[in-house]
C-alpha positions in Angstrom: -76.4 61.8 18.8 -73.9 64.2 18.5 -74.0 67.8 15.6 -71.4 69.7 14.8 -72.5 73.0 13.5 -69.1 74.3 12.3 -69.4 77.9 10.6 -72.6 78.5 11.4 -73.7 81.4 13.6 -75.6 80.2 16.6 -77.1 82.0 19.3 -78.9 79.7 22.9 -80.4 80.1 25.5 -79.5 77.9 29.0 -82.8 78.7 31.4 -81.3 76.8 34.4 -78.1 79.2 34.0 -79.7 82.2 33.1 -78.0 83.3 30.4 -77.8 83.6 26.0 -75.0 82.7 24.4 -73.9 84.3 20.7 -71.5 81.8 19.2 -69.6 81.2 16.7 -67.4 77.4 16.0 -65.2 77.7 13.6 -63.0 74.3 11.7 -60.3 75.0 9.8 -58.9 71.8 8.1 -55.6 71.3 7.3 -53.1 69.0 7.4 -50.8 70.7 9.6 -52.6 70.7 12.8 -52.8 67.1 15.0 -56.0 65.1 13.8 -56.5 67.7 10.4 -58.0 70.6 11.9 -58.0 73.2 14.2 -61.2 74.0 15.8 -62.5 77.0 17.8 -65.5 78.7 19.2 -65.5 82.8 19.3 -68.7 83.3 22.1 -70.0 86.0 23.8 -71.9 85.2 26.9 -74.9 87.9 27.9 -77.0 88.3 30.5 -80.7 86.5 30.2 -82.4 89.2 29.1 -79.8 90.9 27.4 -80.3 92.0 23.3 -77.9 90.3 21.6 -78.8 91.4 18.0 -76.1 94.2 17.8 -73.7 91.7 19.0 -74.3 89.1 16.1 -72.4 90.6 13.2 -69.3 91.6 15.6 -68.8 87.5 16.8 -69.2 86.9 12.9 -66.7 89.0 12.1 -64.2 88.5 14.9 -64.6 84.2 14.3 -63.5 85.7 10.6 -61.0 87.6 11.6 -58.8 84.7 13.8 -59.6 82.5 11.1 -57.8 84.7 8.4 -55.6 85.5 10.7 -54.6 81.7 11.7 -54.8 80.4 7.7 -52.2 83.6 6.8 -49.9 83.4 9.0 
């Protein structure tokens, strides 16, 4: 079974890598774009025992930023 969590924050953790990862997927739907939508992922990958709650609201705001910035222009 497959989720899509689509603009949603999400935030994992890969033990066998050793490393968090703050994410961010984004789906803009439209009909311009080939099969309706463009979809992205704005991530930021840290270290395993890296804090990542000051970088939370900044891959927030940047997913928000490329998405006004692709629905504008």
């Amino acid at each position: 079974m497959v989720y899509f969590f689509y603009n949603i924050f999400i935030i994992f953790y890969r033990n066998a890598l050793k490393h968090k990862v703050v994410g961010c997927p984004v789906s803009i739907e439209n009909a311009k774009y080939s099969r309706n939508a463009l979809l992205f992922n704005v991530c930021f990958v840290f270290g395993e025992n890296a804090d990542t709650v000051c970088y939370e609201g900044v891959v927030r705001k940047l997913a928000g930023y490329l998405t006004t910035l692709e629905v504008k222009y």
